[in-house]
MDTraj code that builds the backbone (N, CA, C; nanometers):
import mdtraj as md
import numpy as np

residues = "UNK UNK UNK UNK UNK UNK UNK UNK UNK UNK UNK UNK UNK UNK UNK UNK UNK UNK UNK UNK UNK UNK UNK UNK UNK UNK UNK UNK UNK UNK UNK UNK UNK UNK UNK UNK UNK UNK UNK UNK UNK UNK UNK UNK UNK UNK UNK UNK UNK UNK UNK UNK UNK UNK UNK UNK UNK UNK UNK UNK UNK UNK UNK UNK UNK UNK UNK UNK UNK UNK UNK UNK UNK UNK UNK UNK UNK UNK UNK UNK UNK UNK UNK UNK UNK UNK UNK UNK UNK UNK UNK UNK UNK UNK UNK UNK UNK UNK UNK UNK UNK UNK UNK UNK UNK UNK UNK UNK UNK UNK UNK UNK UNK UNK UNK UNK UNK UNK UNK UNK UNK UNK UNK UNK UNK UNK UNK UNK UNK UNK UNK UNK UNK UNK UNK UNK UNK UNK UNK UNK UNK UNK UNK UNK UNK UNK UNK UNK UNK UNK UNK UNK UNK UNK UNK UNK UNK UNK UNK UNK UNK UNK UNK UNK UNK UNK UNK UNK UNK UNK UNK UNK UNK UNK UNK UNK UNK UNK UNK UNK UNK UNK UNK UNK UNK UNK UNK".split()
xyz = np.array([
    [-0.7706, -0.1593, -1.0311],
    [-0.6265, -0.1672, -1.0508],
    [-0.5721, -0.0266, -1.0759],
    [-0.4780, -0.0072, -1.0104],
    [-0.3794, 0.1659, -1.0233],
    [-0.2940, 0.1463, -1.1212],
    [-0.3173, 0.2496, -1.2012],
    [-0.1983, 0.2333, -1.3567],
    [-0.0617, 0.2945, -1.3107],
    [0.0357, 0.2587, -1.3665],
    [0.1748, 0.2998, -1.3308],
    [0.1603, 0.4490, -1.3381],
    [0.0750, 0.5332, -1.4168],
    [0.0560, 0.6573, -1.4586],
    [0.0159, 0.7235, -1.3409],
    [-0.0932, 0.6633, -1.2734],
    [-0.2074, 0.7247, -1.1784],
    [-0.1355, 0.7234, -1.0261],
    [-0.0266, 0.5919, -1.0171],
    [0.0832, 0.5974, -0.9277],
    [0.1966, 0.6751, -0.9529],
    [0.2648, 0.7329, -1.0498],
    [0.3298, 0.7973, -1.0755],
    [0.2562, 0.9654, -1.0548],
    [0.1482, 1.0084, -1.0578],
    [0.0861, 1.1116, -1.0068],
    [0.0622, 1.1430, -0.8858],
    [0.0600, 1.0517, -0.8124],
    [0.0387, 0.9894, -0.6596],
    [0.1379, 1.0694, -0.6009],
    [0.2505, 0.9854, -0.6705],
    [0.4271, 0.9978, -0.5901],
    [0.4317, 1.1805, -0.6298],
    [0.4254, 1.1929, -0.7310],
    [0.4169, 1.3309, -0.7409],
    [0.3840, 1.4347, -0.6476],
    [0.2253, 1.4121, -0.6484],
    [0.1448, 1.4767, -0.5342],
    [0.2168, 1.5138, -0.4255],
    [0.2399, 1.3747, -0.3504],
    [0.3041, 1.3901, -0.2331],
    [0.4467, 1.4457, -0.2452],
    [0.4758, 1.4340, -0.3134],
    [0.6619, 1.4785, -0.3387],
    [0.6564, 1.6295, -0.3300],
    [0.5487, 1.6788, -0.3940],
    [0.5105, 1.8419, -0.4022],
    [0.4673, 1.9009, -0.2711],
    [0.3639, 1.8345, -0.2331],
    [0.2852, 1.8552, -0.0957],
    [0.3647, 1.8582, 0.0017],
    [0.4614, 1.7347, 0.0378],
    [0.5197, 1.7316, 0.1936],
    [0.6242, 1.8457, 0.2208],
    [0.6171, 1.8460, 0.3318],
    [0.7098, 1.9745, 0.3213],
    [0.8767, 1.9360, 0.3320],
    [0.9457, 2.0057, 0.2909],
    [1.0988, 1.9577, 0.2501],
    [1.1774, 1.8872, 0.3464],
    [1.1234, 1.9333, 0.4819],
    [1.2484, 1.8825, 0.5985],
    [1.1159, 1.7433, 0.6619],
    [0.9757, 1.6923, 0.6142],
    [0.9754, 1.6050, 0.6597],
    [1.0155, 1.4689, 0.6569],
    [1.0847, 1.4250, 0.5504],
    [1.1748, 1.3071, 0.5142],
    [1.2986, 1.3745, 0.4654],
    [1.4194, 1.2559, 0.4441],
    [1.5283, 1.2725, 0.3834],
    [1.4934, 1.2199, 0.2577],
    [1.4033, 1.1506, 0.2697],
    [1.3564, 1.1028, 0.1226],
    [1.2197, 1.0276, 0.1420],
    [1.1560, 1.0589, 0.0212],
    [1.0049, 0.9754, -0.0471],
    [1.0314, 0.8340, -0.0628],
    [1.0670, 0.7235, 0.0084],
    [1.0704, 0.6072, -0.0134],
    [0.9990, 0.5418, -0.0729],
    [0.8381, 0.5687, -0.0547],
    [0.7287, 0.5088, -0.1742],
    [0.5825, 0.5736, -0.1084],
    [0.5303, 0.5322, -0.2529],
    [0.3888, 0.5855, -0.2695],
    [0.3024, 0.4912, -0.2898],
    [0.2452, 0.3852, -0.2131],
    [0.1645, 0.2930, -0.2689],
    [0.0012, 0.2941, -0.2030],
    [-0.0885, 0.2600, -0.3601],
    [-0.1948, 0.2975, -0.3365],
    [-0.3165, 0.1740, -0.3562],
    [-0.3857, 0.1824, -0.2693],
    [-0.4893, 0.0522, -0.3639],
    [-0.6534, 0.1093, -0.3438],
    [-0.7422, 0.0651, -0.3644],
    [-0.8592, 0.0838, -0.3782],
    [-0.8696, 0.2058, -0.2236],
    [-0.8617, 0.1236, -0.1047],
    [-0.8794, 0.2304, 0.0230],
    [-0.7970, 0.2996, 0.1067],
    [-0.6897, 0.2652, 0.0102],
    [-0.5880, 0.3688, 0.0766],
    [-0.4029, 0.4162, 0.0443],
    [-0.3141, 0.5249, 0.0658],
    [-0.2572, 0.5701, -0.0002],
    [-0.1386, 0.5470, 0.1071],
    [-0.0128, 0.4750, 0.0833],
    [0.0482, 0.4652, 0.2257],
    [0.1508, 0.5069, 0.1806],
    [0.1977, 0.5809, 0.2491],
    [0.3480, 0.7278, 0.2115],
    [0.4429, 0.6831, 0.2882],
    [0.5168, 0.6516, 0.2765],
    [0.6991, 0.5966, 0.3216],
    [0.7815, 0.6967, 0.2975],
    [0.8574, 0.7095, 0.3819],
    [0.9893, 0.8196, 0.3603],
    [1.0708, 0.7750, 0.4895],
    [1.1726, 0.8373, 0.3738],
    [1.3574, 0.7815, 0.5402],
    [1.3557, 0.8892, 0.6186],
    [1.3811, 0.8521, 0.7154],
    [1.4693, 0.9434, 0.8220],
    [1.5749, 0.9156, 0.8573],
    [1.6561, 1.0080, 0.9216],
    [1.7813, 0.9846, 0.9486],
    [1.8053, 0.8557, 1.0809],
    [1.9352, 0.7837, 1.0573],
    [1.9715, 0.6966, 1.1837],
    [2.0055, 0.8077, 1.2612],
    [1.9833, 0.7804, 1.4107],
    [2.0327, 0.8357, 1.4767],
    [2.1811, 0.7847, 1.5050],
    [2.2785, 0.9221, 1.6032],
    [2.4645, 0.9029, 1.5807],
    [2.4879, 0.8219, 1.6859],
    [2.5423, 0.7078, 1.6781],
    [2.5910, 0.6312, 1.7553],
    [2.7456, 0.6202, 1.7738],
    [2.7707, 0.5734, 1.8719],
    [2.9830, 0.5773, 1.8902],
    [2.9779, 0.4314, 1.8038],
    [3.0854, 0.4206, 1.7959],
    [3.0896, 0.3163, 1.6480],
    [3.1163, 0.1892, 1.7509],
    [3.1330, 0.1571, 1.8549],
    [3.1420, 0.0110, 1.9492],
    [2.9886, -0.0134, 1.9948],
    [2.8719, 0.0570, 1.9549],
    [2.7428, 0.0445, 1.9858],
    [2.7290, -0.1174, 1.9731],
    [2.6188, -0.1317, 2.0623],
    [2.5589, -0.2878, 2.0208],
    [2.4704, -0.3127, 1.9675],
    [2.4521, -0.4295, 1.9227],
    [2.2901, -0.4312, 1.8489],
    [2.1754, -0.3636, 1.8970],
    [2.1773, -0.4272, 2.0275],
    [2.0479, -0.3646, 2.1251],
    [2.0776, -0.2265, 2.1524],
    [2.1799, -0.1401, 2.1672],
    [2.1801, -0.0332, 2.1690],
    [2.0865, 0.0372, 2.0090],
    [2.1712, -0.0348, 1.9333],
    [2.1522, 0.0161, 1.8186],
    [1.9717, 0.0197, 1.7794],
    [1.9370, -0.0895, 1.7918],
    [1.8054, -0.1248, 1.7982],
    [1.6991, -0.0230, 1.8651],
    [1.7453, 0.0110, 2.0326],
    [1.6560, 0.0851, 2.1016],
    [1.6522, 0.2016, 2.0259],
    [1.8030, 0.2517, 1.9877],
    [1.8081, 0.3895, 1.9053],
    [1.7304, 0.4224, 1.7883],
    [1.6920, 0.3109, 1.7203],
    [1.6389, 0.3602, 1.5886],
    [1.5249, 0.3813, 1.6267],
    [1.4305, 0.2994, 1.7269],
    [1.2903, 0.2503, 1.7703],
    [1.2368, 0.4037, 1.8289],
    [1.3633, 0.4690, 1.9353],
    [1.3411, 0.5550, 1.9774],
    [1.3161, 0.7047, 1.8689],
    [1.4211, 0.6498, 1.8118],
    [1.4071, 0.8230, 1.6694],
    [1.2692, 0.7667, 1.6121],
    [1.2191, 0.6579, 1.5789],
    [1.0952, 0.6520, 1.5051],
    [0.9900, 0.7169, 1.5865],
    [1.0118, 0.6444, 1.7384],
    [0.9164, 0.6881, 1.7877],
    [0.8506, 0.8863, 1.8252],
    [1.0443, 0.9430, 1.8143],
    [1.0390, 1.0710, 1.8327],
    [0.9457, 1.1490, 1.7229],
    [0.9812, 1.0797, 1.5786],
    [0.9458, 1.1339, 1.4456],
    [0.8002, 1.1386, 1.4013],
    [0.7344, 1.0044, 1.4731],
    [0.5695, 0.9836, 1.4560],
    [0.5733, 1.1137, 1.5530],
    [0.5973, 1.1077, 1.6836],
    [0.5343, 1.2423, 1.7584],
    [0.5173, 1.3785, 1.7135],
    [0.6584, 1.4371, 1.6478],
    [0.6938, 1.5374, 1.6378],
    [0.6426, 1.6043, 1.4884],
    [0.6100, 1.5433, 1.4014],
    [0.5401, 1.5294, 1.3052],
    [0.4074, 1.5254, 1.2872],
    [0.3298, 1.4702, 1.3623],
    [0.1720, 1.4248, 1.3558],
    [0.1106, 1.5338, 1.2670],
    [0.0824, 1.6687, 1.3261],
    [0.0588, 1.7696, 1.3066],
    [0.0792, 1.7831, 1.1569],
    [0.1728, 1.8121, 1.1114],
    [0.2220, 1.8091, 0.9414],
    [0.1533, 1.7244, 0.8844],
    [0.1706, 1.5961, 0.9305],
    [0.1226, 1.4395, 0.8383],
    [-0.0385, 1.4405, 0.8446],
    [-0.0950, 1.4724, 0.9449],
    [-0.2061, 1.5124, 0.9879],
    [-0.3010, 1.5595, 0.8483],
    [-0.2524, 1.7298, 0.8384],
    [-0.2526, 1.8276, 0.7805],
    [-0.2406, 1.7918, 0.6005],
    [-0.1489, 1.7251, 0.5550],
    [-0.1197, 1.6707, 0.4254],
    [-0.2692, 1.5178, 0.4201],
    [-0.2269, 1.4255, 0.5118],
    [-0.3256, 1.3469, 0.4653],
    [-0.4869, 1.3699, 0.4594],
    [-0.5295, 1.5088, 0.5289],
    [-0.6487, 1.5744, 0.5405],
    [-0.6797, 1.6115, 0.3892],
    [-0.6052, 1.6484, 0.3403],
    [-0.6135, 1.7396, 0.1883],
    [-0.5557, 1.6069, 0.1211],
    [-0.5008, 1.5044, 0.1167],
    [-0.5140, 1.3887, 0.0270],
    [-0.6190, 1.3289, 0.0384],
    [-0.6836, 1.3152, 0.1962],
    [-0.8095, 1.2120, 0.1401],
    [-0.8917, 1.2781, 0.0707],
    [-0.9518, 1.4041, 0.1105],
    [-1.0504, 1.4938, -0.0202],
    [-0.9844, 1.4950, -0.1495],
    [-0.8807, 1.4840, -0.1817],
    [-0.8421, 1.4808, -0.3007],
    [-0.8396, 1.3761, -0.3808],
    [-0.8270, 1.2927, -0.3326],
    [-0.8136, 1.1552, -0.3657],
    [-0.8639, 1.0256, -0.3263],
    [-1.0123, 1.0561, -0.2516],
    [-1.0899, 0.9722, -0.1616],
    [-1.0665, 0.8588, -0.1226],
    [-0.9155, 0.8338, -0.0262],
    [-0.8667, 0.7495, -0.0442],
    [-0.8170, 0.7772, 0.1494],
    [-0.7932, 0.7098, 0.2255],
    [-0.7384, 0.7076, 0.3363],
    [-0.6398, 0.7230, 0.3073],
    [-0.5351, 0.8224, 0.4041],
    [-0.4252, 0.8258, 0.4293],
    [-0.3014, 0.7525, 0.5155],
    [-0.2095, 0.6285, 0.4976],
    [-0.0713, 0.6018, 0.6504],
    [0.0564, 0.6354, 0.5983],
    [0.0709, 0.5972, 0.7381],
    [0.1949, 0.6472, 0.7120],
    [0.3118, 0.5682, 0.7824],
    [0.4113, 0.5348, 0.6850],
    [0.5728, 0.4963, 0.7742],
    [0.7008, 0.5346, 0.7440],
    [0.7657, 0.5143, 0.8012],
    [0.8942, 0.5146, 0.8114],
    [0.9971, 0.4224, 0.7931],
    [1.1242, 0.4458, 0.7059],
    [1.2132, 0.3235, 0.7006],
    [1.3389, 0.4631, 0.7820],
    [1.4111, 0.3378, 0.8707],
    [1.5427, 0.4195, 0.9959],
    [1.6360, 0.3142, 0.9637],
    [1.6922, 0.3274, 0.8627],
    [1.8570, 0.2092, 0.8530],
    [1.7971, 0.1246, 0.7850],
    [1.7702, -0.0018, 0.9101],
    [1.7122, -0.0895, 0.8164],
    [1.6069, -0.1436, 0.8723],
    [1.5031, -0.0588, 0.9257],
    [1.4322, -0.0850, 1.0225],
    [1.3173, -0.0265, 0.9458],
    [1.1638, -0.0860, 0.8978],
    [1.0783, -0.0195, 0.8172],
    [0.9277, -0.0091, 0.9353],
    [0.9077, 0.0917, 0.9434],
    [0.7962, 0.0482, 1.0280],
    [0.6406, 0.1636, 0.9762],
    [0.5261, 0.0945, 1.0610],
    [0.3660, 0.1712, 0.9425],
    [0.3390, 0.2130, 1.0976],
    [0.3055, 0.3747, 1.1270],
    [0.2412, 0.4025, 1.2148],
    [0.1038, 0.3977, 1.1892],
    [0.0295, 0.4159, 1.1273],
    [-0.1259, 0.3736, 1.1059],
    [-0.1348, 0.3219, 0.9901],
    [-0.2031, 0.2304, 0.9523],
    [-0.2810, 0.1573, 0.8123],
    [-0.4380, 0.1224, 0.8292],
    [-0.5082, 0.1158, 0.7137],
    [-0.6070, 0.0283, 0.7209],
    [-0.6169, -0.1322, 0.7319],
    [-0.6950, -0.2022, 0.7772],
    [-0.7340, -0.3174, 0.7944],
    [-0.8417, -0.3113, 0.7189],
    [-0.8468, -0.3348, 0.5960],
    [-0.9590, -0.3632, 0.5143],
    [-1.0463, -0.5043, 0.5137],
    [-1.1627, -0.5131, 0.5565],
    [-1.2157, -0.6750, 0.6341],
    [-1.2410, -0.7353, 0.4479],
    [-1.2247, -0.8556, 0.4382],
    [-1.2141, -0.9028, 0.2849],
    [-1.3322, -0.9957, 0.3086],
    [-1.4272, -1.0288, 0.2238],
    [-1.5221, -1.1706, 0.2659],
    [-1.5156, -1.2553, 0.1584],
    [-1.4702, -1.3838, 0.2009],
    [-1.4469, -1.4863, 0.1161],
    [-1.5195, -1.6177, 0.1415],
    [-1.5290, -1.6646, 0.0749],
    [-1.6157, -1.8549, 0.0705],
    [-1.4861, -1.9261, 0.0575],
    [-1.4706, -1.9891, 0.1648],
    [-1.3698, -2.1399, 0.1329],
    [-1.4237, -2.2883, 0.1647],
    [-1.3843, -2.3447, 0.1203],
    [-1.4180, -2.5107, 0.0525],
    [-1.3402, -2.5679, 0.2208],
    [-1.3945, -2.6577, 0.2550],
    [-1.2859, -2.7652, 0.3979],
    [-1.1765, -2.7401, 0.3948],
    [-1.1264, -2.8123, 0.2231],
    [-0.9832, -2.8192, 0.2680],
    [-0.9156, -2.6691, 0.2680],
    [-0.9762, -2.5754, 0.2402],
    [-0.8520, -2.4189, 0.2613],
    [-0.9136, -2.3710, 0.4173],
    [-1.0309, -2.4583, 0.4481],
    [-1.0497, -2.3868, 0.5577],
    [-0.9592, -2.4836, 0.7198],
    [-0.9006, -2.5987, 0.6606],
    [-0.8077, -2.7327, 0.7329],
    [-0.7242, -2.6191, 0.7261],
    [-0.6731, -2.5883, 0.5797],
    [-0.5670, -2.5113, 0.6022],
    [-0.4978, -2.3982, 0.7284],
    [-0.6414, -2.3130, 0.7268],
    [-0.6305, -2.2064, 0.8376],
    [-0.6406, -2.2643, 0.9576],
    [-0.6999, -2.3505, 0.9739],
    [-0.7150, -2.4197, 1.1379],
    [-0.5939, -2.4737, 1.1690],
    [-0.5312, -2.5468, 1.0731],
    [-0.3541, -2.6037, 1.0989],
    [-0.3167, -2.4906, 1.1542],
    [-0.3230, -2.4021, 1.0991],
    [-0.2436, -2.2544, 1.0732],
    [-0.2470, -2.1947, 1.2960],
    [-0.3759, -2.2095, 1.3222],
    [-0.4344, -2.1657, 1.4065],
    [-0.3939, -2.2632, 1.5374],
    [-0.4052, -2.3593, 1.5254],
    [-0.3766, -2.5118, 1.5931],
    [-0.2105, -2.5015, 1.6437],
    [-0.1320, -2.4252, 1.5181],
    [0.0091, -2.5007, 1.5611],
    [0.0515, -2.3517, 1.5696],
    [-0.0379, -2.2300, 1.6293],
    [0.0108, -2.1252, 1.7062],
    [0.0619, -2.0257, 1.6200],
    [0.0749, -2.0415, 1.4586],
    [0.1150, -1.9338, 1.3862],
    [0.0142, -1.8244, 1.3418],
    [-0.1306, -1.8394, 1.4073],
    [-0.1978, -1.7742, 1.3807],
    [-0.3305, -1.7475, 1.4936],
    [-0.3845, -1.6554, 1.5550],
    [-0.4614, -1.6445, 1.6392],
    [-0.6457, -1.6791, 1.5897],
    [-0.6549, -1.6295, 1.4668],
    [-0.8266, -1.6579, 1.4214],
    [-0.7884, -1.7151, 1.2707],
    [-0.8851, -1.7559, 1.2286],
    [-0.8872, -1.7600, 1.0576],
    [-0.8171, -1.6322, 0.9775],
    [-0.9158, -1.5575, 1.0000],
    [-0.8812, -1.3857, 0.9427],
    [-0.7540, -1.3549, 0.9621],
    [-0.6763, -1.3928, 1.0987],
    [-0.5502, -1.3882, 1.0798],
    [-0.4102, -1.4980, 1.0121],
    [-0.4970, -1.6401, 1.0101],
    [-0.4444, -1.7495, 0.9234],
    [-0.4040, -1.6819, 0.7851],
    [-0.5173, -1.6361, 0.7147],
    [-0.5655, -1.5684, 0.5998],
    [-0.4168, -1.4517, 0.5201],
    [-0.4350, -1.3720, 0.6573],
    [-0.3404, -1.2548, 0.5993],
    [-0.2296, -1.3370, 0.6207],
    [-0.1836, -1.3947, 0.7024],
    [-0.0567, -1.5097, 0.7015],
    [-0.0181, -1.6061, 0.5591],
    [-0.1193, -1.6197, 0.5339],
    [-0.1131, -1.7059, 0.3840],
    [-0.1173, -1.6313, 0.2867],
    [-0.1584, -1.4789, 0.2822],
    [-0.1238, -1.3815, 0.1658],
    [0.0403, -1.3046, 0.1768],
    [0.0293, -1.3049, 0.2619],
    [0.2049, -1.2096, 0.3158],
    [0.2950, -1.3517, 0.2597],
    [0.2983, -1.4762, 0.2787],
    [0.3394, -1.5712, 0.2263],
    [0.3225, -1.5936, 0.0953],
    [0.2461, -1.5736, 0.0571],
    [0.2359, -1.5868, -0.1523],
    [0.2882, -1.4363, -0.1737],
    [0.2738, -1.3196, -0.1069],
    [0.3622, -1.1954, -0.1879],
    [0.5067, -1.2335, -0.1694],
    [0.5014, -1.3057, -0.0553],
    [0.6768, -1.2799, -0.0467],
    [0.7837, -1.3836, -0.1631],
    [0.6644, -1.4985, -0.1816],
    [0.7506, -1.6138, -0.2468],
    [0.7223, -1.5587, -0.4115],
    [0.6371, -1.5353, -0.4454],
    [0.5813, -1.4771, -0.5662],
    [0.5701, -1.3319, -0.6317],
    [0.6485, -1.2549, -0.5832],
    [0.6754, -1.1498, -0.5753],
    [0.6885, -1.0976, -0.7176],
    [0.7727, -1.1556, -0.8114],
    [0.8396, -1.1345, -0.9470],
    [0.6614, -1.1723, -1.0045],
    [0.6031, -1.2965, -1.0401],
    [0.5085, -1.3185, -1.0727],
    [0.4032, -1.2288, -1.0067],
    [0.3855, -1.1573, -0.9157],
    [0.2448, -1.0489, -0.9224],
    [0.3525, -0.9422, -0.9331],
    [0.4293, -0.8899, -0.9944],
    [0.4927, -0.7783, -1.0501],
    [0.4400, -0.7681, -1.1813],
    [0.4687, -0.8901, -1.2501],
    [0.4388, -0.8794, -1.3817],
    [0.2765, -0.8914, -1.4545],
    [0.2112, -0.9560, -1.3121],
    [0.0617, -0.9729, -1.3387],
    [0.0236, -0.8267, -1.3471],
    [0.0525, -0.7354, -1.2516],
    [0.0340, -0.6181, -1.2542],
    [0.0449, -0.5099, -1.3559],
    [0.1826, -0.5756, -1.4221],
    [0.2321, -0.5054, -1.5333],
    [0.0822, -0.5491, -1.6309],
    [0.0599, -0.6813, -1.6772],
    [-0.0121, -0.7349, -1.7821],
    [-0.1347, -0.6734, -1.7567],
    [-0.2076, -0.6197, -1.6187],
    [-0.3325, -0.5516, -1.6045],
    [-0.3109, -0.4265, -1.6797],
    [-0.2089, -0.3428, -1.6215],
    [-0.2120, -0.2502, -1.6527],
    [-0.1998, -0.2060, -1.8726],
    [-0.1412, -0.3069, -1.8930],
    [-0.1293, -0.3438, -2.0355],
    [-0.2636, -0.3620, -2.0720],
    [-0.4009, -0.4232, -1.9966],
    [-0.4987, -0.4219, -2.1049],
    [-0.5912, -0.3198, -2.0240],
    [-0.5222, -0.2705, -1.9734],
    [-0.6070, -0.1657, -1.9481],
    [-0.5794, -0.0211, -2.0475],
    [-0.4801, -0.0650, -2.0889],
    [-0.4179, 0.0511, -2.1830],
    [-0.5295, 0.0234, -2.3249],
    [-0.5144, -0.0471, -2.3494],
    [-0.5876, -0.1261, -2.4614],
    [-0.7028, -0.1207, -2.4521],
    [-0.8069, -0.1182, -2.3266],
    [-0.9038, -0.1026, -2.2946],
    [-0.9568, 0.0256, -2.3581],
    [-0.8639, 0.1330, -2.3265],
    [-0.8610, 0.2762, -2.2984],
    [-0.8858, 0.3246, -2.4695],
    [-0.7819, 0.2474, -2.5684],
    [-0.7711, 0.2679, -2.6706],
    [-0.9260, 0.2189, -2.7874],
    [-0.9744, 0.1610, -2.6873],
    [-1.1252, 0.0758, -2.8101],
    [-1.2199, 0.1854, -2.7935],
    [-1.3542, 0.1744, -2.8679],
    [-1.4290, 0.2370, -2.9221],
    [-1.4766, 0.3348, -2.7717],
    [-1.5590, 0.4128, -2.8150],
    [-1.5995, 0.5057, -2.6943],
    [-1.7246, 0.4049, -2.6512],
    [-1.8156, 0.4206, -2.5088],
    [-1.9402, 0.3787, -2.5293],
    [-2.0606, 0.4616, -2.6350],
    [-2.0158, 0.5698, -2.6567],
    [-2.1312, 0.6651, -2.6992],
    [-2.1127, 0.6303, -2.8420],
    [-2.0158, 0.6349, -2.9169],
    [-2.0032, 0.5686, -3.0179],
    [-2.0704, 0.4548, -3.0212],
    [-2.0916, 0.3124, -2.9519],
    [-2.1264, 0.1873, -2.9767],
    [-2.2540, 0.2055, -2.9708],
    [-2.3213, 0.3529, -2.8401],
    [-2.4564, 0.3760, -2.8247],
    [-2.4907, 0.3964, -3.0163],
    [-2.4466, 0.5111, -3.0213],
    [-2.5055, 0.5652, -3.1767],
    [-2.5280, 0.4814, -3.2575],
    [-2.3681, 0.3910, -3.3173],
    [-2.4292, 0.2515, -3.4072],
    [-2.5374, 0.1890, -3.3511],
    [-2.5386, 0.1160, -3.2621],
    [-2.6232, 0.0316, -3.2494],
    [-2.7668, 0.0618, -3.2814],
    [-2.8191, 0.2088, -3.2472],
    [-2.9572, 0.2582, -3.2810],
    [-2.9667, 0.3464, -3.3990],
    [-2.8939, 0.3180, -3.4660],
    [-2.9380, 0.3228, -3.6288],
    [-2.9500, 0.2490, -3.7054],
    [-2.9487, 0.0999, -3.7024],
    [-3.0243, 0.0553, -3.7591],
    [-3.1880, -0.0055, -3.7530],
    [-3.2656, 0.1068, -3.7073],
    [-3.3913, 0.1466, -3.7002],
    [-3.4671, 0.0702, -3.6205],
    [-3.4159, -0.0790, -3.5591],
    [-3.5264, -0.1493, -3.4621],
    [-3.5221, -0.1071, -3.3676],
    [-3.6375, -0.1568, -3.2774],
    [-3.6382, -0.0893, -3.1725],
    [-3.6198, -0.2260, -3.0132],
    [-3.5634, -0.1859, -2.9490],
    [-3.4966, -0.2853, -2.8587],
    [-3.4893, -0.2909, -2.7495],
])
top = md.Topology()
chain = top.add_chain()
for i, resn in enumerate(residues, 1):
    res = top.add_residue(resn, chain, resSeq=i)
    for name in ("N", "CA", "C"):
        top.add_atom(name, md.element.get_by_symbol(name[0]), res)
traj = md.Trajectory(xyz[None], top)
């Protein structure tokens, strides 16, 4: 689990590191066990104000697409010196208006045991076309519990990070080493 502290160092890092003209802004810093995914805005591109959706649409798709290109090199260069720093894979995206998009991420493979009925579950899932394999049933049914439950793993997160504080605060191990082998048995 990442402490608000160790994410707040994160955002830092990168806030220091990137160079000034590659976002208009640090949109977020989020990190988990294998990897560190860096968000920042770019500008909409200028449209005449009678634009259409689909105009509007191709336009943003197109500046994203200009910005992954024209950039690589930089992003490249920064996530090279984050993963040694922070042994952690580097992605990266972009939010354009209101358009959020991840030019690379990890796919971290998860291995789990399920019982019939969660595994009925994924086959429904698979059967009625909302999902191509299990593995993809799977991430379908997690993107669905973050989205509905969102407030509740906010605060679960919060409560980890709370006993982890607490954790931090109890005896040392070397301390518990010392007591324990003074009182002279041997064990």
């Amino acid at each position: 689990m990442i402490t608000a502290e160790q994410r707040e160092k994160l955002r830092g890092w990168f806030a220091g590191r990137l160079p000034d003209d590659l976002f208009e802004e640090l949109v977020e810093v989020t990190p988990d066990r294998e990897e560190i995914t860096v968000i920042g805005r770019i500008p909409e591109p200028r449209l005449a104000g009678g634009a259409s959706d689909a105009e509007r649409e191709s336009a943003v798709r197109a500046r994203i697409q200009e910005f992954r290109e024209r950039t690589r090199e930089a992003r490249m260069e920064v996530a090279r010196e984050a993963e040694h720093h922070f042994r952690r894979k580097v992605s990266w995206g972009v939010v354009c208006g209101t358009e959020r998009a991840l030019f690379t991420h990890v796919a971290a493979p998860v291995m789990t045991r399920l019982r019939q009925p969660e595994r009925q579950v994924l086959d429904t899932l698979i059967a009625g076309g909302v999902a191509r394999s299990r593995s993809d049933a799977l991430a379908w049914c997690v993107r669905l519990v973050q989205r509905h439950t969102d407030d509740w793993l906010t605060e679960l997160r919060e409560s980890l990070e709370h006993v982890q504080r607490v954790r931090a605060q109890g005896p040392d191990s070397e301390e518990v080493g010392e007591s324990s082998s003074d009182d002279g048995e041997d064990g």
